[in-house]
C-alpha positions in Angstrom: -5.0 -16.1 -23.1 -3.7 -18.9 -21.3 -5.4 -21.4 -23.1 -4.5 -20.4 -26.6 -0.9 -20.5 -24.6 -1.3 -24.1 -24.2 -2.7 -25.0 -27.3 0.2 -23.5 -28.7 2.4 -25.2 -26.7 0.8 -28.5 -27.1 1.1 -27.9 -30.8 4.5 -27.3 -30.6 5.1 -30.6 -29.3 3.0 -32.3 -31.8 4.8 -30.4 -34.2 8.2 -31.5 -33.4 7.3 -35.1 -32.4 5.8 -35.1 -36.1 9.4 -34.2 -37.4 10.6 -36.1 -35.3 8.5 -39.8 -36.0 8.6 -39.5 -39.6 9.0 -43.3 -40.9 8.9 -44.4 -37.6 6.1 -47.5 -37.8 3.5 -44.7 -39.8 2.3 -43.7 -36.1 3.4 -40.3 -36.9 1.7 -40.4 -40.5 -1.4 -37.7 -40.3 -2.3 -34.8 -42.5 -5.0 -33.6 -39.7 -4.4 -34.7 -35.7 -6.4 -33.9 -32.5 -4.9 -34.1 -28.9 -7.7 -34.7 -26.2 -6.7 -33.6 -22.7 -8.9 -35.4 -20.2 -8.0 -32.4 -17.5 -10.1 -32.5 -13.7 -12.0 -29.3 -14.7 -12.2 -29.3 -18.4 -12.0 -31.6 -21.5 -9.5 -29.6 -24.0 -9.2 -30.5 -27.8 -7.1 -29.3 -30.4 -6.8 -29.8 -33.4 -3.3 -29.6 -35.6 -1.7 -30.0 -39.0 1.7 -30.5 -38.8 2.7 -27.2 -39.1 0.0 -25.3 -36.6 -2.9 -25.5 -34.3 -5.9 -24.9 -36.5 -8.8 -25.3 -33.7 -9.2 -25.3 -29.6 -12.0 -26.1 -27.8 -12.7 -26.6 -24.1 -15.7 -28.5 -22.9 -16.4 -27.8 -19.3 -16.8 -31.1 -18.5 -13.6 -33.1 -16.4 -13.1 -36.0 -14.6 -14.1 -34.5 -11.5 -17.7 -35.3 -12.4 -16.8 -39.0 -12.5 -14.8 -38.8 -9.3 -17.8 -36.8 -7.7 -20.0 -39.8 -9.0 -17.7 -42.4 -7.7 -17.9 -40.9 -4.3 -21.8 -40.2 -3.7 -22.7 -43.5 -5.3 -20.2 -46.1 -3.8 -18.6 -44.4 -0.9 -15.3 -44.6 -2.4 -12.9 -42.4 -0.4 -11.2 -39.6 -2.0 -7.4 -41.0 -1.7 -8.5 -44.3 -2.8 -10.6 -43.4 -6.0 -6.9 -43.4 -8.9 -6.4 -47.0 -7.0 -9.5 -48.4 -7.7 -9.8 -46.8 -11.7 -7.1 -48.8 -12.2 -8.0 -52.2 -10.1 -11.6 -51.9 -10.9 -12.2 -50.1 -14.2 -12.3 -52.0 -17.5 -14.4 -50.5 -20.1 -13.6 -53.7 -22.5 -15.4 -56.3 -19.9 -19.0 -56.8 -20.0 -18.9 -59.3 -17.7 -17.3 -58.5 -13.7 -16.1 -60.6 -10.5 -18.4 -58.7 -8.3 -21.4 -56.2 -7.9 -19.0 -53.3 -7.0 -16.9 -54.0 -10.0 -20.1 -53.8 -12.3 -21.4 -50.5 -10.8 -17.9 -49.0 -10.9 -18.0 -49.4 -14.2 -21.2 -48.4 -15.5 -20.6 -45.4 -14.0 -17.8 -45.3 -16.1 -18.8 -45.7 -19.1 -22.0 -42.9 -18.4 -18.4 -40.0 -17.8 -16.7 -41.9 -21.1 -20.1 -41.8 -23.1 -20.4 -38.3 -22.2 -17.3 -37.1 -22.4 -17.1 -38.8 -26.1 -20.2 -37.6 -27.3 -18.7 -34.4 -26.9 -15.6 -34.5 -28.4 -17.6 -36.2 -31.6 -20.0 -33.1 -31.5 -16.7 -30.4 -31.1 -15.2 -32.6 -34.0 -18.0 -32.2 -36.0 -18.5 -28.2 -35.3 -14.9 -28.1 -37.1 -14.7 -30.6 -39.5 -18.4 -30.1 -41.2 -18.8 -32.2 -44.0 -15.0 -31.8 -45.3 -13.0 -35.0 -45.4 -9.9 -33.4 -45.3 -10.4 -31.4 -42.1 -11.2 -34.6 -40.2 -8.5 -35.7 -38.5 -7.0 -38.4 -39.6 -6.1 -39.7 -35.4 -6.6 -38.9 -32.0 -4.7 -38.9 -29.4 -5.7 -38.7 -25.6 -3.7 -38.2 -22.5 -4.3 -36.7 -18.6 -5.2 -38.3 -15.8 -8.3 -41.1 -16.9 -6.4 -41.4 -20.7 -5.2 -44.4 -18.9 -8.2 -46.2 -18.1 -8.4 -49.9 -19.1 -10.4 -49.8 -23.1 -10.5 -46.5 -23.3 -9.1 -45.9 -26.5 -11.2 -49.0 -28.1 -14.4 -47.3 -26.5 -13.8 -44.4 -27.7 -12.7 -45.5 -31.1 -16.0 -47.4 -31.9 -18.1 -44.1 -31.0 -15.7 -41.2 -33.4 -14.8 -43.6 -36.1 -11.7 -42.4 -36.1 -8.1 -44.3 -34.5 -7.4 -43.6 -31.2 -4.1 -43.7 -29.2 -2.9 -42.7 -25.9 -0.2 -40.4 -26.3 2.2 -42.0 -24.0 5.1 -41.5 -25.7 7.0 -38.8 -28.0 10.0 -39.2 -30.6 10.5 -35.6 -29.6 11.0 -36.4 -25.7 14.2 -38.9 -25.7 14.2 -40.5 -22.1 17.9 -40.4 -20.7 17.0 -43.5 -17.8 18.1 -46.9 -18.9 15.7 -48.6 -15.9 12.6 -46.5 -16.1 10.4 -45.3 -19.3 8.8 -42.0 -18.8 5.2 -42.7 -19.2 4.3 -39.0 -21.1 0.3 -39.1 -20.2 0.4 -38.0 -17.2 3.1 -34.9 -18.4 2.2 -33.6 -21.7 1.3 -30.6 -20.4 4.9 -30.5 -18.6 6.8 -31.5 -21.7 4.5 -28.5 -23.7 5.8 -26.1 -21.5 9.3 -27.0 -22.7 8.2 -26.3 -26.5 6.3 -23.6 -25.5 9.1 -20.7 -26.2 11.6 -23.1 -29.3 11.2 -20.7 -32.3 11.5 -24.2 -34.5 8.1 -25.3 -34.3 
């Protein structure tokens, strides 16, 4: 299916950036890892070794339920709504400038609760009560992986280190002015891996 396609393609990448990071800072330094694809539709997870994928899930839950919110409760237009997730949205303040900053971001933090909650239940489906199946990181990317303490948020909640995959030793980066941000094309830089017979 096309799913188990892009698991499988995602997991090459992990596969080869883990090859490729060894001794680099211990970032790449896991026994069990899980990618979380915060997608429009659907909330993927996977979860690798080094060598494989061992587990995919999809929760049909995306941020097109936050947008959707965003829009009915504060009349944000549609083309302004990536602007204002990054002016507005901070899930590490408690304390905001204005009243529209404060609702912006509790309704925030209902799609990250949710969405979190989820991924701990999914993690806990697979993992059980067996330590070594946990995984030892998580790494997030798509569209809202980019939101202001997400990663810190979501960290306090799975108990488990969080990161935003925004970079791979796998993916060198031939511009000298700009660094290519990899959240928003993991899925692009999968496809790449998708057919290498190495990983």
């Amino acid at each position: 299916t096309n799913q188990d396609a892009h698991a499988n393609a995602v997991g090459k990448l992990i596969a080869q950036s883990y090859k490729a990071g060894q001794g680099k800072a211990g970032e790449w330094d896991w026994k069990v890892a899980a990618t979380i694809d915060l997608g429009y539709e659907l909330t993927e997870i996977s979860i690798f070794s080094p060598e494989k994928l061992l587990f995919n899930r999809q929760i049909p839950y995306g941020s097109s339920f936050l947008d959707a919110e965003l829009i009915r409760q504060l009349n944000i237009a549609d083309n302004a709504l990536n602007l204002q997730k990054m002016e507005l949205g901070d899930l590490s303040q408690t304390e905001f400038a204005s009243d529209e900053a404060k609702r912006f971001n509790d309704i925030l933090r209902l799609y990250v609760s949710r969405v979190t909650n989820e991924i701990q239940t999914v993690i806990q489906f697979y993992s059980g009560r067996i330590e070594e199946k946990r995984p030892n990181v998580i790494m997030v990317y798509g569209g809202n992986a980019l939101l202001k303490g997400l990663a810190p948020t979501m960290e306090k909640v799975l108990n488990i280190p969080v990161r935003i995959l925004d970079e791979s030793p796998a993916i060198q980066n031939k511009s000298k002015h700009d660094t290519l941000n990899l959240t928003h094309y993991v899925n692009a830089c999968a496809a790449i891996f998708r057919n290498d017979k190495r990983g």
